[in-house]
C-alpha positions in Angstrom: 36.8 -15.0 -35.3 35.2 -11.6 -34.0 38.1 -11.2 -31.6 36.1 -7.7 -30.2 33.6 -9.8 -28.7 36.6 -10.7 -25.8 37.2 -8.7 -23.4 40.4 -8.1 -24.1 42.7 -5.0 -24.4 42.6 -3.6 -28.3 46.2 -3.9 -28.6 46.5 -7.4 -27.4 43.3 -7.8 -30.1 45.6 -6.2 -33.0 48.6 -8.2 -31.9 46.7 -11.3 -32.3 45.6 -10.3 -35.6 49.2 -9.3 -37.0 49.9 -12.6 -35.9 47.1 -14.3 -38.0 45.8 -15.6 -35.5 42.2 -17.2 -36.7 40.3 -18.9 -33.6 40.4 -19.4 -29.7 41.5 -23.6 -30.8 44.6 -22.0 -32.2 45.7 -19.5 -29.1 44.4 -22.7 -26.7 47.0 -24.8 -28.9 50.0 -22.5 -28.4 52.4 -22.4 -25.2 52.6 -19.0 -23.2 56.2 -18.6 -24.6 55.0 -19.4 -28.3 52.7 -17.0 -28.0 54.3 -14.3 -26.9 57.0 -15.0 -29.8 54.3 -15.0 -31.9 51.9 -12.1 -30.8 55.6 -10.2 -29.2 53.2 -9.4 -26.2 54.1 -9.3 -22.6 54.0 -12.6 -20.6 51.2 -10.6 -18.4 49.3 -9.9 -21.5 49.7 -13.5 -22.6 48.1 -15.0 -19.5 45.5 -13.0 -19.7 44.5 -13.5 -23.1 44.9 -17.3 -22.6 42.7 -16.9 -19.2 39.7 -14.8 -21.1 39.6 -17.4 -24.4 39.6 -20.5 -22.3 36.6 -19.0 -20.1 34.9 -18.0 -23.3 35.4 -21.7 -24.7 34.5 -23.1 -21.8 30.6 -24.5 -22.3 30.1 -27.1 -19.2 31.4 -26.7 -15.2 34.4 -28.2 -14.2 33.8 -31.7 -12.3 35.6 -33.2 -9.6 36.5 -36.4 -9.1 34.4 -36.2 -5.7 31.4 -35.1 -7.2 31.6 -37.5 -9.5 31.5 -40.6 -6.7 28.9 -38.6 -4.7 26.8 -38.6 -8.0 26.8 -34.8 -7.8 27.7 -34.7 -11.6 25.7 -31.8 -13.1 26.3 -33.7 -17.1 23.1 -35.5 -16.9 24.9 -38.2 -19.2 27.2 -38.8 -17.1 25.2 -40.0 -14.4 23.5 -42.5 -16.4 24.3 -46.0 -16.6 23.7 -48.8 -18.3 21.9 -51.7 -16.6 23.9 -55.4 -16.7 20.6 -56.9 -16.7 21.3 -58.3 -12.9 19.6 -56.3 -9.9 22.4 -57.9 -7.9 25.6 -56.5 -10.1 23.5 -53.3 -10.6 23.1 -52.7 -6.7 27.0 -53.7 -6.8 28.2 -51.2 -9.3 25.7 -48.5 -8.3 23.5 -48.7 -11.1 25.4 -50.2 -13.6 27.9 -49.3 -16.4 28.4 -45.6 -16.6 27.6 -44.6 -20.2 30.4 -42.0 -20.5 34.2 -43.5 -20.5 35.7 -47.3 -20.9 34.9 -49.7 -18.9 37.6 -52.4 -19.0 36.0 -55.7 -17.6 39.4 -58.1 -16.7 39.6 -62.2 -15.1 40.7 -65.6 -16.1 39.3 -67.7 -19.0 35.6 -69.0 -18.2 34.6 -66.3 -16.2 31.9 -64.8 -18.2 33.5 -61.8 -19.5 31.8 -62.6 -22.8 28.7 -63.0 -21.5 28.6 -60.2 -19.6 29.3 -58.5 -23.2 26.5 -60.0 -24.9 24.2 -59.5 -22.3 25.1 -55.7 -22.6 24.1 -55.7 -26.1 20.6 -57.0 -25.2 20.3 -54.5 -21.9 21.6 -51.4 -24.5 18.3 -52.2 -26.2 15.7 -52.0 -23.4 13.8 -48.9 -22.7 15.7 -46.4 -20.3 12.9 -47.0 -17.8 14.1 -50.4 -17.7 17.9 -49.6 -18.0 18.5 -49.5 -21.5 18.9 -46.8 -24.2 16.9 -48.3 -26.9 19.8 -48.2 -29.2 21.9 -50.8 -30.7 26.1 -52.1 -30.0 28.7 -52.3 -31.7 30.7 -56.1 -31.0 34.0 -56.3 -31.9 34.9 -59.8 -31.9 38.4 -61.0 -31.6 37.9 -64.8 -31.3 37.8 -67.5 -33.9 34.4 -67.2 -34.3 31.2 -65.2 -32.5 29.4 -67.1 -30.3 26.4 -66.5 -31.9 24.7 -70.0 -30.2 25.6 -68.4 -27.1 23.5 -65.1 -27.6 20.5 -66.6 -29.1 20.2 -68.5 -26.0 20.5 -65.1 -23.8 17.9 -63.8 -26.7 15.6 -66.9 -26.0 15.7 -66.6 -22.4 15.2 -62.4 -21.9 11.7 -62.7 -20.8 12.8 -65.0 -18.0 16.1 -63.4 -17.0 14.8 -59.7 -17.3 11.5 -60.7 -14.6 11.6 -56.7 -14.1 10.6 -55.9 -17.8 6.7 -56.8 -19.3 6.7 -59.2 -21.5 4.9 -57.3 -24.1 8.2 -54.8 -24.1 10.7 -57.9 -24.0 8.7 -59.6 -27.1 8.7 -56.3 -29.4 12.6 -55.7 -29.1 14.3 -57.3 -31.9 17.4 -57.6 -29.9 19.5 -59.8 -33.4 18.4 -56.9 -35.5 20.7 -53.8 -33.6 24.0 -55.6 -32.8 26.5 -55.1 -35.1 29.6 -57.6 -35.2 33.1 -57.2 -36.6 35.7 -59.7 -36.5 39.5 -58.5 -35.9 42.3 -60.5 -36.1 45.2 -58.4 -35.3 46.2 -55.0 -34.4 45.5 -53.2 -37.7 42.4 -54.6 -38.0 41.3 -53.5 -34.4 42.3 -50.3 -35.3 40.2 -50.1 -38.3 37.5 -51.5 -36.2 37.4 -49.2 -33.6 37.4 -46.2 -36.3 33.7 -45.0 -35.2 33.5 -43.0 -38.6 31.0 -45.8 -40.3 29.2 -46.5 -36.9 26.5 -44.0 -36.4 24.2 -44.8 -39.2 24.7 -48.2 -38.5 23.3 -47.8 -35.1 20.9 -44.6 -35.9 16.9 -45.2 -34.8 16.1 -44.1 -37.7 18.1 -45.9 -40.4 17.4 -49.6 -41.2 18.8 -52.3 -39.0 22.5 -53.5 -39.4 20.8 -57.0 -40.5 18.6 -55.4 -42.8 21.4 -52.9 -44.4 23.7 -56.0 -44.6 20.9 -58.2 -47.0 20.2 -55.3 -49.0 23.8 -55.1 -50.3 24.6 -58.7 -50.2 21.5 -59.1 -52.0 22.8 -56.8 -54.6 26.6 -56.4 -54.8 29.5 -57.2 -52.4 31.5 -54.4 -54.0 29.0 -52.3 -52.7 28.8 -53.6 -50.1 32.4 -53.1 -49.0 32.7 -49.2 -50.4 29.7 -48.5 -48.0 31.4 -49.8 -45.5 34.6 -48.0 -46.5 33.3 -44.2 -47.3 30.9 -44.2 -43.6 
């Protein structure tokens, strides 16, 4: 780290040194107190140099929470959301599901909180003119078994429940190709599952489809199979 390139005083710059000191992460990382043990700089000194490497680090504006409800969010990502394929719950949740954060989706048994998941794995794959991302999704299932009846009908019946989209677009998605299911049966697994390490390539444009990847190696060997899985 060129520490010169800060404005900062040259003896706060060859304190920082003498105290091996390598990047901004590390002097961000440290209390004012440990780093005035550290650097044996005043406290006056040490709020400054905190102050001039967090407003060098800093890349993006700071967001309120009020801008963020107004929709005055200047991350472009962050305003986007992510259709539920209903106009009715999109008018209802502004939009959608915002694509940045968690969105925890809570009620009692039988009240379609799975298939409001599985039709979120469909809408992920529409164009973003129509709502979508034209990605894929990740399902991580924790049930005795995936419902997989259940989503071939939502498949089967796209062109009907997304009126909004042409049917040309609705006909060339191949929404059982880009969804990607995992089973977990306790906590370790879910653990494992929600490591995102192995994830991206899964769900890249340009690499093959999960369906695809997962008959090449089955076609081949399950040992390989597993270590792919493992070492992404």
């Amino acid at each position: 780290m060129d520490w010169w390139q800060l404005d900062l005083n040259p003896k706060v710059v060859a304190a920082v040194r003498k105290a091996n000191i390598q990047s901004m992460k590390e002097i961000l990382s440290l209390s004012g107190p440990d780093l005035q043990r550290l650097t044996k700089l005043s406290n006056r000194d040490v709020q400054y140099l905190h102050k001039t490497v967090a407003v060098a680090t800093k890349s993006d504006p700071v967001v309120t929470a009020l801008q963020m409800y107004n929709g005055q969010c200047p991350f472009p990502i962050q305003n986007q959301r992510l259709s539920m394929g209903c106009p009715i719950l999109d008018v209802l949740l502004g939009g959608g599901i915002p694509l940045m954060g968690i969105t925890e989706i809570a009620g009692e048994s039988s009240a379609g909180k799975t298939q409001i998941c599985m039709q979120l794995c469909l809408s992920i794959q529409f164009p973003s003119s129509y709502g979508g991302q034209e990605s894929g999704a990740v399902y991580i299932c924790t049930e005795d078994a995936f419902p997989n009846k259940r989503l071939q009908q939502l498949i089967a019946f796209q062109p009907m429940l997304r009126a909004d989209v042409p049917a040309d677009v609705v006909n060339n998605i191949k929404f059982g190709n880009n969804i990607f299911i995992e089973h977990v049966a306790d906590v370790v697994s879910l653990t494992k599952g929600l490591d995102l390490k192995r994830r991206p390539f899964l769900l890249s444009r340009d690499a093959a489809s999960p369906s695809e990847l997962l008959q090449h190696f089955l076609s081949t060997d399950l040992n390989e199979l597993l270590q792919f899985f493992l070492t992404q």
